[in-house]
Structure formats: structure tokens, C-alpha cells
C-alpha positions in Angstrom: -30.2 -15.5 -14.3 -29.2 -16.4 -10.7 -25.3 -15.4 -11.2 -23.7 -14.6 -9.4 -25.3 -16.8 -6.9 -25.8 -14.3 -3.9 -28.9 -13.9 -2.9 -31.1 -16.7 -1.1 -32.6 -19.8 -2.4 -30.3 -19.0 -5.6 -28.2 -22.2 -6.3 -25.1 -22.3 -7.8 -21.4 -20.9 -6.9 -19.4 -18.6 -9.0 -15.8 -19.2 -9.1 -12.5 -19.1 -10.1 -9.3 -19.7 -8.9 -6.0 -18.9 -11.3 -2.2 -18.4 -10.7 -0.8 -15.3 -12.4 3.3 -14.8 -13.0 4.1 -10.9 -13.6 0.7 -9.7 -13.4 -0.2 -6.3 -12.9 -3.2 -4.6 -11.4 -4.0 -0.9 -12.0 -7.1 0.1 -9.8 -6.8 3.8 -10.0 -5.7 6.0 -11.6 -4.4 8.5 -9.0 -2.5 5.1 -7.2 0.4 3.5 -8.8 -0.5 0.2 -10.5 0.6 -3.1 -8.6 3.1 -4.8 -11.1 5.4 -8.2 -11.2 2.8 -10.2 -9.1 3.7 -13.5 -8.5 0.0 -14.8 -6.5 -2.9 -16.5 -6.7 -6.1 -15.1 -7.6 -9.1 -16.2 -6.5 -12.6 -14.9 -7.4 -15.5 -16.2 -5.9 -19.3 -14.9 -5.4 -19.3 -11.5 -5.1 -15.6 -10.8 -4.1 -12.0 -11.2 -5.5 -8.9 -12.0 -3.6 -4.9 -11.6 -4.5 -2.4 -13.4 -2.6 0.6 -12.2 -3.8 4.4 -14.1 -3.0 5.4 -10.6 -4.5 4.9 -7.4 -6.2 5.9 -3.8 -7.3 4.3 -0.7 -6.3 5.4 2.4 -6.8 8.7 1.4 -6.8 8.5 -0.4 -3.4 9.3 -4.6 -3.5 6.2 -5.6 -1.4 5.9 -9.1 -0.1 2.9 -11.1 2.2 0.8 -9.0 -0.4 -2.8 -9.3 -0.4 -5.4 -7.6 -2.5 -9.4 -8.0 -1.8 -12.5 -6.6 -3.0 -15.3 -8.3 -0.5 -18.3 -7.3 -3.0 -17.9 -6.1 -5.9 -20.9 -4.0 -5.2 -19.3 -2.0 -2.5 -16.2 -2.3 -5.0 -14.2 -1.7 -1.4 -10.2 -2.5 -2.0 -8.2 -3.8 0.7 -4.5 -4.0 0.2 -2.2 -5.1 2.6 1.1 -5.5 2.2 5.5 -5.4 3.9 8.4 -4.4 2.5 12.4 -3.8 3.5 13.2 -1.1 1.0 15.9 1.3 0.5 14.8 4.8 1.9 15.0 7.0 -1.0 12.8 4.2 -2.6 10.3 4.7 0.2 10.1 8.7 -0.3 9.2 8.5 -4.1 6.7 6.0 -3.5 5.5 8.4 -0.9 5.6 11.5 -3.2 4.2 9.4 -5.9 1.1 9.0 -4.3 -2.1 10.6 -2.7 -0.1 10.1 0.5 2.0 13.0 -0.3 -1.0 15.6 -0.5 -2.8 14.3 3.1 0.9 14.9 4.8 0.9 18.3 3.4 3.8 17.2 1.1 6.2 17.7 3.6 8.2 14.9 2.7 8.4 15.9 -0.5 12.2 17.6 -0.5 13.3 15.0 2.0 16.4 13.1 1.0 17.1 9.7 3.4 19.6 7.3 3.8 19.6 3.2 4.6 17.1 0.7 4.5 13.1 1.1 5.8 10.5 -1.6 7.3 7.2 -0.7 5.6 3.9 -2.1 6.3 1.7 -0.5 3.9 -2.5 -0.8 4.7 -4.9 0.8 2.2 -8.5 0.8 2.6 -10.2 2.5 -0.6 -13.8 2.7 -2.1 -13.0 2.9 -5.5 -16.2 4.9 -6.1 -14.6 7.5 -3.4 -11.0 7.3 -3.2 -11.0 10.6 -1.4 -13.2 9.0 1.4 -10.4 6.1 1.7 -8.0 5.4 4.0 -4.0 4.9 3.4 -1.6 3.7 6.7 1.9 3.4 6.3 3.8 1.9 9.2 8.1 2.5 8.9 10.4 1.2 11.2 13.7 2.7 10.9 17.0 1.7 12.4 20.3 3.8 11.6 18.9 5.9 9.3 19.5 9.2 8.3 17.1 11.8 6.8 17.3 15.7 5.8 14.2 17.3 5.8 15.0 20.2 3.3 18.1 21.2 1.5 19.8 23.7 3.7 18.4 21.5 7.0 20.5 19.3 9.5 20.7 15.9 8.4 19.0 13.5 11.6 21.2 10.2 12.0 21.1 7.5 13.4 17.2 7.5 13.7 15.7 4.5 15.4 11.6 4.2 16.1 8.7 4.3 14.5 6.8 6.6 12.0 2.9 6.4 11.2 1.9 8.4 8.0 -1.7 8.2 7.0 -4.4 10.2 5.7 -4.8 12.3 8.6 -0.7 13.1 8.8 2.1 11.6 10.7 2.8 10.3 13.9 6.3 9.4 15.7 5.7 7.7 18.8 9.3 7.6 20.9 11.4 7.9 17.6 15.0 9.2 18.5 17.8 10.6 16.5 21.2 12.3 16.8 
């Protein structure tokens, strides 16, 4: 009756610790599902954590992965993770997502050209995805984007773009 061992003067320690090839973890519906992982999982007392050599999402090849829920009570995920992806990879992962609807969906005609850095950061309560937070960090060198058919194509963009919840950022980024 004391599992899973968290409050005081309970004794005991729930925990397991498993390696998973090609796993896939689908926590909610309106997010693509995590697919291909290649980590470690590791649940113990009240939390879970996924540390992850590799996975899919949405199309992106993330790497240094990690996936936590602190208490499951809270039932809080944190997922962290990088990828070097092609461009056009990036924007249907964007337009794929909840992402796409905080931005306005303004990259959603967008076409793009080379190869992105992404850090992805999410921040979710799974009761209140709404309430959540989503930060993606690209670094882009050489690239080129159009906007919207019709538009001047940008090239040779070099910097740094910031999309999150609250829309997008472009601190010094430069293009011809």
C-alpha cells in the first residue's frame, strides 16, 4: 500500500530501468508521436525519464533527446532535443504541429532550401496542452526561404530564428 514509495516514513523504492530499440512514444494527440528511439528508460518514484541516442518526430532526426515526466501527478512533459535537418523537413514538422497555429501559420506556404540547426524545447502539461510551452531555436547558414508563392526568395540567410508559443523572433539574422 505504500507504492509508489513517496511520501515520508514509506519505505521502499519503485523502479525500473530498461533499454528500448525503435520505440515510439505518442503523448498527445495534437503532437506528433516520438518514433525510432534508440534510449534508455528509466522510471523511478514518481517520474519517468527517456534518454534517447535517437529519435523521429514529425519527420525531424532528433538526437541528445531527452523525455521527462518529474511526477506523474503533475503529468508535466519535458522534451528536449537537436537536430541538423534539411529545411523543408523542418517546415512540415512546423506545420504539423500546434506550433503552426501560435505563429499565426505564417510559415505555412513557405518553401526553404539547405540544411537547419534545430534545438527543439517543449514544456507541456498533458492535462493543459494549451497552457504549454513549445521553443524552437534554428540556426541557419546559406539558406534560402520564400515566404509565399509569388514572394522574393531570401538567400543566403545566416542567424538565428526563435519560434515559440508566443511567435517568432530574429535577433540580427541577415539575408540577400
Amino acid at each position: 500500500h505504500d507504492f509508489p514509495y513517496h511520501l515520508p516514513g514509506e519505505v521502499g523504492l519503485f523502479s525500473i530501468v530498461a533499454r528500448v530499440e525503435q520505440g515510439r512514444l505518442a503523448f498527445a494527440k495534437e503532437w506528433p508521436a516520438l518514433e525510432g528511439i534508440a534510449a534508455t528508460l528509466d522510471f523511478t518514484g514518481r517520474g519517468m525519464n527517456i534518454r534517447a541516442d535517437s529519435a523521429r518526430f514529425g519527420g525531424l532526426a532528433l538526437n541528445k533527446v531527452e523525455a521527462r515526466i518529474d511526477d506523474y501527478h503533475e503529468a508535466r512533459l519535458l522534451l528536449t532535443g537537436a537536430s541538423r535537418s534539411p529545411a523543408p523537413a523542418l517546415l512540415d514538422f512546423v506545420r504539423a504541429t500546434p506550433i503552426a497555429g501560435k505563429i499565426d501559420h505564417a510559415l505555412d506556404q513557405a518553401r526553404a532550401t539547405g540544411d537547419v540547426q534545430v534545438d527543439l524545447s517543449l514544456d507541456l502539461p498533458l492535462h493543459d496542452l494549451d497552457s504549454g510551452d513549445a521553443q524552437t531555436r534554428l540556426r541557419f547558414n546559406g539558406n534560402s526561404l520564400v515566404w509565399r508563392p509569388g514572394w522574393p526568395e531570401a538567400t543566403a540567410i545566416a542567424g538565428e530564428l526563435r519560434i515559440g508559443h508566443h511567435g517568432m523572433v530574429s535577433p540580427g539574422i541577415t539575408a540577400q
